[in-house]
PyMOL Python script that loads the backbone (N, CA, C, O; Angstrom):
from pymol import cmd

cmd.read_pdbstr("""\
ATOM      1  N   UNK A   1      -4.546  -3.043 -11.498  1.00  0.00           N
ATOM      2  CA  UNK A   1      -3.491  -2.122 -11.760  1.00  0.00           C
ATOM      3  C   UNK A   1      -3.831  -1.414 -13.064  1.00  0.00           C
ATOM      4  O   UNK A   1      -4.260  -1.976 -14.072  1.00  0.00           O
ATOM      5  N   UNK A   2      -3.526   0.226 -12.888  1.00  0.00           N
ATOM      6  CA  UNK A   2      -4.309   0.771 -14.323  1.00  0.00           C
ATOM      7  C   UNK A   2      -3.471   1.885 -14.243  1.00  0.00           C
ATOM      8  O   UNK A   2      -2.706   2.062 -13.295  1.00  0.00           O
ATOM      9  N   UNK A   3      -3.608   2.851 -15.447  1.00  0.00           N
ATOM     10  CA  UNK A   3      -2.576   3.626 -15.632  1.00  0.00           C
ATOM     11  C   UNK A   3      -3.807   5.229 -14.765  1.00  0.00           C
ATOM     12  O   UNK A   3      -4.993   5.184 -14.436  1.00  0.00           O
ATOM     13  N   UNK A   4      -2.889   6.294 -14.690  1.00  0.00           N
ATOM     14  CA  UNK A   4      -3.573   7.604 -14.451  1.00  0.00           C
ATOM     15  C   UNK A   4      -4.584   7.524 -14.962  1.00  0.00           C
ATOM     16  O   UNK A   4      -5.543   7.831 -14.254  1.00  0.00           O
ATOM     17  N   UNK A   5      -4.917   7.026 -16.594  1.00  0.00           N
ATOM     18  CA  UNK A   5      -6.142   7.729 -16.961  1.00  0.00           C
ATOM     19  C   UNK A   5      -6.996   6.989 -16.605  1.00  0.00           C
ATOM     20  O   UNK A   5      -8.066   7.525 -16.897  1.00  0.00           O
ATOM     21  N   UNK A   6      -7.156   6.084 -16.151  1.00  0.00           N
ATOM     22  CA  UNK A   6      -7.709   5.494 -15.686  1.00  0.00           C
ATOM     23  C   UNK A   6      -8.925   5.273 -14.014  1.00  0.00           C
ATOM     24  O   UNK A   6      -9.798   4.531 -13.564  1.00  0.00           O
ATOM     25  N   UNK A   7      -7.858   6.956 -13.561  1.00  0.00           N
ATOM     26  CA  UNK A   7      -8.261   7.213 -11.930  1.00  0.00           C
ATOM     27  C   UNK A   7      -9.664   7.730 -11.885  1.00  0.00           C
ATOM     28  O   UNK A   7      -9.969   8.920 -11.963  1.00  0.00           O
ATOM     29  N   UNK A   8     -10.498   6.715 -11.750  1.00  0.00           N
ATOM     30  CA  UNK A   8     -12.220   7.510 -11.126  1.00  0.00           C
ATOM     31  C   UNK A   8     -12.741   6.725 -10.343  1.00  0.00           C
ATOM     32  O   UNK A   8     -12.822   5.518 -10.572  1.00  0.00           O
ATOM     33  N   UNK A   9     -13.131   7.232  -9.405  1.00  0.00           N
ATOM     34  CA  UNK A   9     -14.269   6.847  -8.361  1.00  0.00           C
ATOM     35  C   UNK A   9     -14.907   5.714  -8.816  1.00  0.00           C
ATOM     36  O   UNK A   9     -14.722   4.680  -8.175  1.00  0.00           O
ATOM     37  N   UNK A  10     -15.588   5.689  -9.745  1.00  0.00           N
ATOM     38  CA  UNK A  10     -16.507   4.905 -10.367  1.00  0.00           C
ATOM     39  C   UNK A  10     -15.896   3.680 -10.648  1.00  0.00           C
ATOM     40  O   UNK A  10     -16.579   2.662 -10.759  1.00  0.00           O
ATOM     41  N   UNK A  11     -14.421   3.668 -10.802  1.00  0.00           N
ATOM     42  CA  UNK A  11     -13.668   2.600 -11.366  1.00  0.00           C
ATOM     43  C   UNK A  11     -13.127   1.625 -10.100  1.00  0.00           C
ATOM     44  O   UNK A  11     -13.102   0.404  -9.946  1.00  0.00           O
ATOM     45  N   UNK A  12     -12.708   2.770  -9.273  1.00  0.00           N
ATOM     46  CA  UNK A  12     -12.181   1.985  -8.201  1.00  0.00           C
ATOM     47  C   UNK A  12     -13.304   1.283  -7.069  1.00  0.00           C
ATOM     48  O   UNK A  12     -12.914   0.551  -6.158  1.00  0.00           O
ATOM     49  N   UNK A  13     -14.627   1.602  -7.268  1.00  0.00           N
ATOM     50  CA  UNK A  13     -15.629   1.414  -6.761  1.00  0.00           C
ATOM     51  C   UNK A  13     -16.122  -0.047  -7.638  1.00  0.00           C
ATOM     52  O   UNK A  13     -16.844  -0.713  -6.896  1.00  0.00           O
ATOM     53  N   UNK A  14     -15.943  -0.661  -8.890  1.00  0.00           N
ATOM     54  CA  UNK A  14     -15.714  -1.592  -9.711  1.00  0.00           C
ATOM     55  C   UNK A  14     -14.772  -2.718  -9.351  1.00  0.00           C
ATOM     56  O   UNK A  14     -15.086  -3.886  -9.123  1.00  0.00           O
ATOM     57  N   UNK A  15     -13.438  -2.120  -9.335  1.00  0.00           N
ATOM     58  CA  UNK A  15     -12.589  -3.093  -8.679  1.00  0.00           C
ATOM     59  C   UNK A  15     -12.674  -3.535  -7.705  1.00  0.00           C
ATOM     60  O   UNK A  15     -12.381  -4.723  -7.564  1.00  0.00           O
ATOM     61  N   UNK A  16     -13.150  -2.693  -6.527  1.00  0.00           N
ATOM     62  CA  UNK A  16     -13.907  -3.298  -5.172  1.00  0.00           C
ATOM     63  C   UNK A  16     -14.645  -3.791  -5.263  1.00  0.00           C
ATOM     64  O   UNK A  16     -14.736  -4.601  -4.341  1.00  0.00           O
ATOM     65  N   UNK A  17     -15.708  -3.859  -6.196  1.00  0.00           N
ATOM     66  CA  UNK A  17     -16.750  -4.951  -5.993  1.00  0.00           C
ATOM     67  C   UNK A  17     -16.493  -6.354  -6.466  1.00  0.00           C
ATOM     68  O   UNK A  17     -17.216  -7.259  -6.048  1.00  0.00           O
ATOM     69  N   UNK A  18     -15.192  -6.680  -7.588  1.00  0.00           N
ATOM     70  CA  UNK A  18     -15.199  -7.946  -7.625  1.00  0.00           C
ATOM     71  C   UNK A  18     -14.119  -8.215  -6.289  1.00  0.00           C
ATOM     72  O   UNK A  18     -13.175  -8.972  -6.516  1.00  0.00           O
ATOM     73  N   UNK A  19     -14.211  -7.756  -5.234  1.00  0.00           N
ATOM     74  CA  UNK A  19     -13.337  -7.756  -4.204  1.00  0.00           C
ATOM     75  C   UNK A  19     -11.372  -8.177  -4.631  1.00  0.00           C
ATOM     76  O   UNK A  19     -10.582  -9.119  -4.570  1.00  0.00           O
ATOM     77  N   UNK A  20     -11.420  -7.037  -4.960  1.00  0.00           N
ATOM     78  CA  UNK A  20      -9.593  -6.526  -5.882  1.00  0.00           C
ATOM     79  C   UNK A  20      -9.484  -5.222  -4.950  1.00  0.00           C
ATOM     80  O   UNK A  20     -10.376  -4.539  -4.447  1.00  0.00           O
ATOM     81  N   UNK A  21      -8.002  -5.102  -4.889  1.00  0.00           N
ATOM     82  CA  UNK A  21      -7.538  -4.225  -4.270  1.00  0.00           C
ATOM     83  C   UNK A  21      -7.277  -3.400  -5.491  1.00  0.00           C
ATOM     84  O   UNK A  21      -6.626  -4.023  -6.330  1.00  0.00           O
ATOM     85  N   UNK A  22      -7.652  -1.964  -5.895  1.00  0.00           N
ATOM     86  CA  UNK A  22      -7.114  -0.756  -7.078  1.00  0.00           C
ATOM     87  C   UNK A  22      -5.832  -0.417  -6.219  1.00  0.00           C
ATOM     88  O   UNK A  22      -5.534  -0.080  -5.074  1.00  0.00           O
ATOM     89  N   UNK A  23      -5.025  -0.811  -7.894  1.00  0.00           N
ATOM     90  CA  UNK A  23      -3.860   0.176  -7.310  1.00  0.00           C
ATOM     91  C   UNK A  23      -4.162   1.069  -9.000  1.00  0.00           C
ATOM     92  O   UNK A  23      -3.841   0.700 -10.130  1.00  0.00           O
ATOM     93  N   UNK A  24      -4.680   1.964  -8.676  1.00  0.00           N
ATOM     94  CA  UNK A  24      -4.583   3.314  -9.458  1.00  0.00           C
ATOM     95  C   UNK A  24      -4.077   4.505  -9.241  1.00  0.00           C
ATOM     96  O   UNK A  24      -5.051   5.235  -9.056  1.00  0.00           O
ATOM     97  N   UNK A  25      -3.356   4.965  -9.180  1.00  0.00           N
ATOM     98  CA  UNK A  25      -2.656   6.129  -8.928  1.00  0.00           C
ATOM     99  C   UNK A  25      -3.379   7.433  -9.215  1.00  0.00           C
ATOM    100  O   UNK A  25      -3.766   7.590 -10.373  1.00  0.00           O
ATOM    101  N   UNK A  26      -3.606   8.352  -8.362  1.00  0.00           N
ATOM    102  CA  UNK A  26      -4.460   9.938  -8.105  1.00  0.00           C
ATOM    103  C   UNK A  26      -3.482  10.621  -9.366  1.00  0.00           C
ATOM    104  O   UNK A  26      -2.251  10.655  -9.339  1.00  0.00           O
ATOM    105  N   UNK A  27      -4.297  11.115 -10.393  1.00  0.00           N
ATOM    106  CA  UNK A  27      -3.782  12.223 -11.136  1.00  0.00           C
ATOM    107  C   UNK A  27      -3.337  13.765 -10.343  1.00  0.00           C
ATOM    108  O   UNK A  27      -3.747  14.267  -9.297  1.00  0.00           O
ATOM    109  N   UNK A  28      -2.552  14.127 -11.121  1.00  0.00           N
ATOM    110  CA  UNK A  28      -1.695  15.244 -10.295  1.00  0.00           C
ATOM    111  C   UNK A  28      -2.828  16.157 -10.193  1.00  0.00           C
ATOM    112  O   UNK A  28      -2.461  17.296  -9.902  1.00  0.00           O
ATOM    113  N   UNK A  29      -3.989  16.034 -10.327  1.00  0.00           N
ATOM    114  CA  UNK A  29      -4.911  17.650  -9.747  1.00  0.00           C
ATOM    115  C   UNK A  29      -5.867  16.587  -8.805  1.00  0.00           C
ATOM    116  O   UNK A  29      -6.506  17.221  -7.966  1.00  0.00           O
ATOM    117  N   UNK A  30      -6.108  15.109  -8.757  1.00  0.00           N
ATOM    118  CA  UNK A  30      -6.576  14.883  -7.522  1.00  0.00           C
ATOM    119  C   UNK A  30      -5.921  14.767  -5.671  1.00  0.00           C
ATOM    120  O   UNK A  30      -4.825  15.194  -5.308  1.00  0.00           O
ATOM    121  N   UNK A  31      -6.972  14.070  -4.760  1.00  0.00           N
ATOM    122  CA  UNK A  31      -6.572  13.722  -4.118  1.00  0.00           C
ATOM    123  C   UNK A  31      -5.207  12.621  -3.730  1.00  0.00           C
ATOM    124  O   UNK A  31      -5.428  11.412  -3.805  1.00  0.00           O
ATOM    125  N   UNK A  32      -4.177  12.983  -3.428  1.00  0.00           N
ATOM    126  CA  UNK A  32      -3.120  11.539  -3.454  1.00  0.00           C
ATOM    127  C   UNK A  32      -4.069  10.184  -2.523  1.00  0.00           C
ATOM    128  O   UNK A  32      -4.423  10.193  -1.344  1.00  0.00           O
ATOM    129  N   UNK A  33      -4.277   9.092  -3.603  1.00  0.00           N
ATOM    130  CA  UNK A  33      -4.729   8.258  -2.721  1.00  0.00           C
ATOM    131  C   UNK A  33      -3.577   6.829  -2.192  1.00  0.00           C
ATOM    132  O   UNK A  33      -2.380   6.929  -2.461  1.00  0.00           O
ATOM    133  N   UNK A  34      -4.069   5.679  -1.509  1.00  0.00           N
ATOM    134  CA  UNK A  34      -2.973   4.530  -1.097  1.00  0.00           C
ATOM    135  C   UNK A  34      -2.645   4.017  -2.482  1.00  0.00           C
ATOM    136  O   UNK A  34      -3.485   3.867  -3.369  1.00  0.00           O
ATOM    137  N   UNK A  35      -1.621   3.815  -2.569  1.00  0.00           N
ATOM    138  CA  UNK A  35      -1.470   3.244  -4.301  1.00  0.00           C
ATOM    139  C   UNK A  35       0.148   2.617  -4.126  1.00  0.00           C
ATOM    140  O   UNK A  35       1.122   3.369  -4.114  1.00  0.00           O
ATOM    141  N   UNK A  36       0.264   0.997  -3.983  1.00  0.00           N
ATOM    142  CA  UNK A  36       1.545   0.960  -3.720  1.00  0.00           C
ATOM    143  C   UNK A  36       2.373   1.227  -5.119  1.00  0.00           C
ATOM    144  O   UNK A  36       1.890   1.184  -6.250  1.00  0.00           O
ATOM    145  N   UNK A  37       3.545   1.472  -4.815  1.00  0.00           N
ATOM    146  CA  UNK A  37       4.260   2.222  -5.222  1.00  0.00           C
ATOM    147  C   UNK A  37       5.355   1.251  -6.319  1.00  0.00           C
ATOM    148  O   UNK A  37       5.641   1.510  -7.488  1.00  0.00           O
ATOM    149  N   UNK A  38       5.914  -0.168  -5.290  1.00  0.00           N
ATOM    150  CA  UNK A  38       6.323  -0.863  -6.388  1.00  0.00           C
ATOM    151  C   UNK A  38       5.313  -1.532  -7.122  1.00  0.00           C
ATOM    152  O   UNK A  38       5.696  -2.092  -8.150  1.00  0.00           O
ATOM    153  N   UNK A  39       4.310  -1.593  -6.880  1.00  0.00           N
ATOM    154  CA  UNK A  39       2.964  -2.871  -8.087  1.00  0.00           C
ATOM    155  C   UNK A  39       2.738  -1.611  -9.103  1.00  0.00           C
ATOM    156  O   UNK A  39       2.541  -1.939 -10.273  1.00  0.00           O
ATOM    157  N   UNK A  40       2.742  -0.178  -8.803  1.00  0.00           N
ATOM    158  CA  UNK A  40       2.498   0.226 -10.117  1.00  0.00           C
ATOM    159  C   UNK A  40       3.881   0.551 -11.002  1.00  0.00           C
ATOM    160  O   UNK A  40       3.880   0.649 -12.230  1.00  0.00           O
ATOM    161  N   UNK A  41       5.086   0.704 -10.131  1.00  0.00           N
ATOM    162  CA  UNK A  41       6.273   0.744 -10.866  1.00  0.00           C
ATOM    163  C   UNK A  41       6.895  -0.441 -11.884  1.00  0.00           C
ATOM    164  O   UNK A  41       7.405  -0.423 -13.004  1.00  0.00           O
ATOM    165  N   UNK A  42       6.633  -1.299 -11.068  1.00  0.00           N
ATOM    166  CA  UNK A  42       6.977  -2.656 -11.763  1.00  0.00           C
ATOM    167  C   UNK A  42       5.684  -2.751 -13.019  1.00  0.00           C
ATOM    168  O   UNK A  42       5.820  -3.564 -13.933  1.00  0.00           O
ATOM    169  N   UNK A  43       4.866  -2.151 -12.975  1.00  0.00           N
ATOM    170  CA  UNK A  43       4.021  -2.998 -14.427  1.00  0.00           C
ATOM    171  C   UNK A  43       4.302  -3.136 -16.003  1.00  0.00           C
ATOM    172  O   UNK A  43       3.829  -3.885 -16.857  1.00  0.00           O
ATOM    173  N   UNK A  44       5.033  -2.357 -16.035  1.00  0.00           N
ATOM    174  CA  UNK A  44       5.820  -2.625 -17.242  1.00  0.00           C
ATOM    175  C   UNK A  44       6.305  -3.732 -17.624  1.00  0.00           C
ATOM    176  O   UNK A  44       6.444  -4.036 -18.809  1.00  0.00           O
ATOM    177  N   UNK A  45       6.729  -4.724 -16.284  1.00  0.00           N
ATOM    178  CA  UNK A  45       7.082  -5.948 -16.743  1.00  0.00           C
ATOM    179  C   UNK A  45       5.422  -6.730 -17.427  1.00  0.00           C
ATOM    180  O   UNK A  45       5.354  -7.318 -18.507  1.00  0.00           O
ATOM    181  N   UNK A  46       4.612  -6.584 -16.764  1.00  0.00           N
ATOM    182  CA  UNK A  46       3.604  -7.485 -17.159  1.00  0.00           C
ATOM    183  C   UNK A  46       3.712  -6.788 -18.769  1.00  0.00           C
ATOM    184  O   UNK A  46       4.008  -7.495 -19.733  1.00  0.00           O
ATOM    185  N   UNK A  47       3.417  -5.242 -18.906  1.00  0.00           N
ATOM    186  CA  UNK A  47       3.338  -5.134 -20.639  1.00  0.00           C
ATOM    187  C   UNK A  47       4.051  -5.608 -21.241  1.00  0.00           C
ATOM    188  O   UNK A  47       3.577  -6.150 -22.240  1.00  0.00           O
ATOM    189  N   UNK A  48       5.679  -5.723 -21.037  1.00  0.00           N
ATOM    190  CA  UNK A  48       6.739  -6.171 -22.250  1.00  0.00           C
ATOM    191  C   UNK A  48       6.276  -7.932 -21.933  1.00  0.00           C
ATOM    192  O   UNK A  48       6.220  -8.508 -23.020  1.00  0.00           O
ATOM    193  N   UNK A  49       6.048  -8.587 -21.126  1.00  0.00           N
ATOM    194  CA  UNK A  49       5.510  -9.908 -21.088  1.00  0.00           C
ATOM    195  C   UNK A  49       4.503  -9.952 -22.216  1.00  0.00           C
ATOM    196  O   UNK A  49       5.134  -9.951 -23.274  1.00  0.00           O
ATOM    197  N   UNK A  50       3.620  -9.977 -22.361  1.00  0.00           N
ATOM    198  CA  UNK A  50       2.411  -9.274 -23.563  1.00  0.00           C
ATOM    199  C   UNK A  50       3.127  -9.022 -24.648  1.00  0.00           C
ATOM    200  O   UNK A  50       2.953  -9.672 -25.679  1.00  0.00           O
ATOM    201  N   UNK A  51       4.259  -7.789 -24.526  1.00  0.00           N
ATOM    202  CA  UNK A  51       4.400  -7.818 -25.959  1.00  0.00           C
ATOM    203  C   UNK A  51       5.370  -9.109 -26.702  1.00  0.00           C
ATOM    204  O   UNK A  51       5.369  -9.480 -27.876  1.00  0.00           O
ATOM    205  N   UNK A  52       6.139  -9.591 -25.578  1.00  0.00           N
ATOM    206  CA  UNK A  52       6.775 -10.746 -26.467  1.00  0.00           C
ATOM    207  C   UNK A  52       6.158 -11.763 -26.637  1.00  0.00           C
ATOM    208  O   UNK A  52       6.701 -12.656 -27.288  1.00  0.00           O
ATOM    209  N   UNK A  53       4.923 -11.943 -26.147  1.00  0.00           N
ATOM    210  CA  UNK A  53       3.609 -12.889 -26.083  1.00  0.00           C
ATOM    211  C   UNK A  53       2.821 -12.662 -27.686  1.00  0.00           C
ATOM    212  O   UNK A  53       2.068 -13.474 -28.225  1.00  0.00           O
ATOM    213  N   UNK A  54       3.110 -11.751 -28.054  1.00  0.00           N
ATOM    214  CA  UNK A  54       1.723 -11.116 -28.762  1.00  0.00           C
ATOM    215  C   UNK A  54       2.797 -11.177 -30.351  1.00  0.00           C
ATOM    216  O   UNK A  54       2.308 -10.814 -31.421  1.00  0.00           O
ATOM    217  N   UNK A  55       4.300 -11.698 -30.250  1.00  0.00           N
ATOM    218  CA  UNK A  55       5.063 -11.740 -31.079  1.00  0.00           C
ATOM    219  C   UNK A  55       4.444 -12.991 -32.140  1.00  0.00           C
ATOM    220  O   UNK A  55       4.477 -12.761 -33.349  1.00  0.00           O
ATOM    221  N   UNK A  56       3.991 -14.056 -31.740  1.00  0.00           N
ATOM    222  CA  UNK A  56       3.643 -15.261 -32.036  1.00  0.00           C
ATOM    223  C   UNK A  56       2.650 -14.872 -32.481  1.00  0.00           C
ATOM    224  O   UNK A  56       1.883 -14.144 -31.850  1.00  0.00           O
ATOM    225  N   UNK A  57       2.422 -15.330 -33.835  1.00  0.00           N
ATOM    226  CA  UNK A  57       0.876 -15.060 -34.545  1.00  0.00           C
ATOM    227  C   UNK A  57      -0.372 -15.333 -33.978  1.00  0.00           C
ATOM    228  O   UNK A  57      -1.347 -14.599 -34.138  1.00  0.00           O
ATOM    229  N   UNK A  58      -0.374 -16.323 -33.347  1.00  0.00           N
ATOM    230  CA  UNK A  58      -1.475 -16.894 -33.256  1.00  0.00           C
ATOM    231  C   UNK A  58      -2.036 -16.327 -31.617  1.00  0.00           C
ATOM    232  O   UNK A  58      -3.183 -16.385 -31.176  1.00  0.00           O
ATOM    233  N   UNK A  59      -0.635 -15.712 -30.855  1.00  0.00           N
ATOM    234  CA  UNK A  59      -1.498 -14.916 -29.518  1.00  0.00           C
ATOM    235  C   UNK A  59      -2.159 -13.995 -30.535  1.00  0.00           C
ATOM    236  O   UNK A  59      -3.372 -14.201 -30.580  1.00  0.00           O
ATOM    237  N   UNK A  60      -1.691 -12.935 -31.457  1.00  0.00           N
ATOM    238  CA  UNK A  60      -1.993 -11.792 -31.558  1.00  0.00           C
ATOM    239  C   UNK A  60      -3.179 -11.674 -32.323  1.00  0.00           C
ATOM    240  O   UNK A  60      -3.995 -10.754 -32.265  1.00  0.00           O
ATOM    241  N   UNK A  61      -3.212 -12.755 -33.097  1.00  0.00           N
ATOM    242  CA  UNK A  61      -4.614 -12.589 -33.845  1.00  0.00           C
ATOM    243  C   UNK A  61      -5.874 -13.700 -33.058  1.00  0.00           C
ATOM    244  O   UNK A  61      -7.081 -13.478 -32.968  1.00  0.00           O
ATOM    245  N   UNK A  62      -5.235 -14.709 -32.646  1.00  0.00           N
ATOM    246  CA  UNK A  62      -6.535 -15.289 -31.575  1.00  0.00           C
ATOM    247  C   UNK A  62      -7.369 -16.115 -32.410  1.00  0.00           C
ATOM    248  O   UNK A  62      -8.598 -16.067 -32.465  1.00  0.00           O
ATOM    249  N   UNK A  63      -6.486 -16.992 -33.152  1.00  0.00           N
ATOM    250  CA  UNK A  63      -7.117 -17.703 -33.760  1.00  0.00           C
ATOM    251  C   UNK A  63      -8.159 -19.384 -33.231  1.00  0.00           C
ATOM    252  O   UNK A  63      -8.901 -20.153 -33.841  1.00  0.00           O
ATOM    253  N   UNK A  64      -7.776 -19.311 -32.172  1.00  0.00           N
ATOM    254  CA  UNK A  64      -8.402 -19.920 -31.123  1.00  0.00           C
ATOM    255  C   UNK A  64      -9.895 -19.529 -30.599  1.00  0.00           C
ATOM    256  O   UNK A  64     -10.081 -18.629 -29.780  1.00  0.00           O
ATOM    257  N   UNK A  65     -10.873 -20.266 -31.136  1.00  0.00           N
ATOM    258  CA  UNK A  65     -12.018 -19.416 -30.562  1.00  0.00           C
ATOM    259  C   UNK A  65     -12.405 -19.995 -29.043  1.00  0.00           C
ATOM    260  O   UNK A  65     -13.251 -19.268 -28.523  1.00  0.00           O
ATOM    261  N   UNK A  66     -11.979 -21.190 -28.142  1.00  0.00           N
ATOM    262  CA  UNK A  66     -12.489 -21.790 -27.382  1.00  0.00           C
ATOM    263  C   UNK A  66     -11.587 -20.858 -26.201  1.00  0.00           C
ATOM    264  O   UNK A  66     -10.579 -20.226 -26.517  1.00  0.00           O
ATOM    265  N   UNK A  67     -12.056 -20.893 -25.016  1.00  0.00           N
ATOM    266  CA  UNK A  67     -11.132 -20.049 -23.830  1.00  0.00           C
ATOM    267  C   UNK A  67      -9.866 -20.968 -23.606  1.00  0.00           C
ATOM    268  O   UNK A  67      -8.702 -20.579 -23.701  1.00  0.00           O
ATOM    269  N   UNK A  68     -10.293 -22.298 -23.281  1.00  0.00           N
ATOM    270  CA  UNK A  68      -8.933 -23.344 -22.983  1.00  0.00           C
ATOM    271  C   UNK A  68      -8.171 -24.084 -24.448  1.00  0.00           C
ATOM    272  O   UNK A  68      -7.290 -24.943 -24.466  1.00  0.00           O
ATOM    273  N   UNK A  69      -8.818 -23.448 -25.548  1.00  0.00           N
ATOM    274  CA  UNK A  69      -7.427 -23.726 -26.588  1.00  0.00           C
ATOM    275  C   UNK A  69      -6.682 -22.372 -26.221  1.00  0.00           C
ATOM    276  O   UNK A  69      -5.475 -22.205 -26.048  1.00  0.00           O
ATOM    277  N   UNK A  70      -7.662 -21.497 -26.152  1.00  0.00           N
ATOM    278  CA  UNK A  70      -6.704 -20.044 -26.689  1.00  0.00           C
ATOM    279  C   UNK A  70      -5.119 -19.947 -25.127  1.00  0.00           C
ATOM    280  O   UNK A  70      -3.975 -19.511 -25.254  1.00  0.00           O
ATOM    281  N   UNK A  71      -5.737 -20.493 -23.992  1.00  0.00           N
ATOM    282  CA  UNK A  71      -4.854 -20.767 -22.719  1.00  0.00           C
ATOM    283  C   UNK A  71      -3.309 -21.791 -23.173  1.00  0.00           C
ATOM    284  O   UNK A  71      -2.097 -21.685 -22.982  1.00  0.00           O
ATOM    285  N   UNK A  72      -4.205 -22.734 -23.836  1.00  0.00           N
ATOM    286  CA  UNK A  72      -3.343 -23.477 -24.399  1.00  0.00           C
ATOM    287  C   UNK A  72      -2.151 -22.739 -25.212  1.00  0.00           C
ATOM    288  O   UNK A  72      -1.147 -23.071 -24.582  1.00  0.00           O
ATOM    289  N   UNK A  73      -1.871 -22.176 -25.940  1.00  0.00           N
ATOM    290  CA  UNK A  73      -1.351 -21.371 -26.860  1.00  0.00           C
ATOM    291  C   UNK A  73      -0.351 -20.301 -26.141  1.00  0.00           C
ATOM    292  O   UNK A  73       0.850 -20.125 -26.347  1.00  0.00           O
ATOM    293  N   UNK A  74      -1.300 -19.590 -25.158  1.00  0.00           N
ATOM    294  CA  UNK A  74      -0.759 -18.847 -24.346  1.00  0.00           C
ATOM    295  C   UNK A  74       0.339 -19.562 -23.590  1.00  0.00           C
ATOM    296  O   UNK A  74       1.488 -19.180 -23.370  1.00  0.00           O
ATOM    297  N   UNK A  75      -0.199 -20.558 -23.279  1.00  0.00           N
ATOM    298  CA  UNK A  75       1.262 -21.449 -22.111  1.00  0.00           C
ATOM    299  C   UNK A  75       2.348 -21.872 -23.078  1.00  0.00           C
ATOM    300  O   UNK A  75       3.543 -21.884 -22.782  1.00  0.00           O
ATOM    301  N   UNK A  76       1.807 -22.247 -24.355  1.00  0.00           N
ATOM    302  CA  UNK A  76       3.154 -22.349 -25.072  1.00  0.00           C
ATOM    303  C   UNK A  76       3.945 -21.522 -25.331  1.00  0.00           C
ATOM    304  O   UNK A  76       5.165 -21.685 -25.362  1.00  0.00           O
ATOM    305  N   UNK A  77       3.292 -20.433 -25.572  1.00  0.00           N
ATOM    306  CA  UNK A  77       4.012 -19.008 -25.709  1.00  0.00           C
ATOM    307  C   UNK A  77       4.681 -18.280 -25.019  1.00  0.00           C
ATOM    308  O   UNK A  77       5.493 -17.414 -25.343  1.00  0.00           O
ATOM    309  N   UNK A  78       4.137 -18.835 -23.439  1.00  0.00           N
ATOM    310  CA  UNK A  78       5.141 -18.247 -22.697  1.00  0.00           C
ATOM    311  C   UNK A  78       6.351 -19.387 -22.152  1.00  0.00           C
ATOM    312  O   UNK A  78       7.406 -19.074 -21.600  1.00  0.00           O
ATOM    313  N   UNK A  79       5.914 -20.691 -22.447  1.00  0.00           N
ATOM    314  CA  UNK A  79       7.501 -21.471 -22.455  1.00  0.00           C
ATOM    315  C   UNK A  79       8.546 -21.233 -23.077  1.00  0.00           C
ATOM    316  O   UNK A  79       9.715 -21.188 -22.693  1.00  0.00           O
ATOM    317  N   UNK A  80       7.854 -21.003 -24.551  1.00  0.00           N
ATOM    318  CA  UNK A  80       8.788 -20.273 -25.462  1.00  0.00           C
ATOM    319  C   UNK A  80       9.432 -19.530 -24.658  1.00  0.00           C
ATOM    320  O   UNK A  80      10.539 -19.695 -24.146  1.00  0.00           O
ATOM    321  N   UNK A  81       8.607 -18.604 -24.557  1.00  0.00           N
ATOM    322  CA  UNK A  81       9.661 -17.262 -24.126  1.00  0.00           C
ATOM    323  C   UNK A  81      10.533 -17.329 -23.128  1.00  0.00           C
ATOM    324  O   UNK A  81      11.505 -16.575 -23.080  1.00  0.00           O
ATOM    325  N   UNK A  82      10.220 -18.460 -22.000  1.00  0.00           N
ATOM    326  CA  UNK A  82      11.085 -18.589 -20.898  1.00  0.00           C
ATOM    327  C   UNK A  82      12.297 -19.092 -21.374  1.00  0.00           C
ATOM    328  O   UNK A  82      13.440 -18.747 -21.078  1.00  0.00           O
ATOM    329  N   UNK A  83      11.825 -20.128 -22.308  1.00  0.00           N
ATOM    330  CA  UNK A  83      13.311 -20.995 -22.603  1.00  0.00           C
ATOM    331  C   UNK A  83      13.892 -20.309 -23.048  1.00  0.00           C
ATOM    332  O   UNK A  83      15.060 -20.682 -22.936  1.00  0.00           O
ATOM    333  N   UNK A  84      13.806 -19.126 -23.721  1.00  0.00           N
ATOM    334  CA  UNK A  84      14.337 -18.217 -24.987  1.00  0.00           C
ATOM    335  C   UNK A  84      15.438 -17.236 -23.579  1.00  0.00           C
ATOM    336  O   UNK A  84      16.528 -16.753 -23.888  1.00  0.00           O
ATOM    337  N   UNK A  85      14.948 -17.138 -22.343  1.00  0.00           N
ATOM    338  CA  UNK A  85      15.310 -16.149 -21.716  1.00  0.00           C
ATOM    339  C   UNK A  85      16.311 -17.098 -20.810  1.00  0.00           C
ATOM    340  O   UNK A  85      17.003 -16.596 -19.924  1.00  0.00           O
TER     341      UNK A  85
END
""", "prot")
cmd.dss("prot")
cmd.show_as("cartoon", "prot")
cmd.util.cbc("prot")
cmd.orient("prot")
C-alpha cells in the first residue's frame, strides 16, 4: 500500500515480485488501474498507529540494535497503546 507518488510501473512490478498484491492508486493523468478502494482509504489507520507508536522514545529513536529486541519494544508499545485505548 503506497501513496500516488508512489505510482510506477517499475514499482508495482517490485511488489509483484516479492509476490504482494500493489494497491497503488493511478495518478490523475495516468491510466485508472485495480486499486481497492477501502485498503487504500483505511491507511491512515496504520499511520496514526505509527504515530502513537513512535510517541515512546525508544520506538522513535531505535535504540535497540538487534531485530527481536527492537520487536520486543514494539509489542510493548503497542500494549501500551491498546490498554490506553
Amino acid at each position: 500500500m503506497a501513496d500516488r507518488g508512489y505510482s510506477s510501473h517499475s514499482f508495482r512490478e517490485h511488489i509483484r515480485s516479492i509476490s504482494a498484491k500493489p494497491a497503488v492508486p493511478a495518478k490523475s493523468n495516468e491510466v485508472p488501474l485495480a486499486c481497492p478502494d477501502w485498503i487504500y482509504n483505511n491507511r491512515n489507520v496504520v499511520e496514526r498507529l505509527w504515530a502513537r507508536l513512535k510517541e515512546l522514545r525508544a520506538v522513535a529513536t531505535r535504540y535497540e540494535k538487534t531485530a527481536s529486541s527492537f520487536m520486543g519494544v514494539l509489542c510493548l508499545a503497542a500494549a501500551i497503546d491498546w490498554l490506553k485505548t
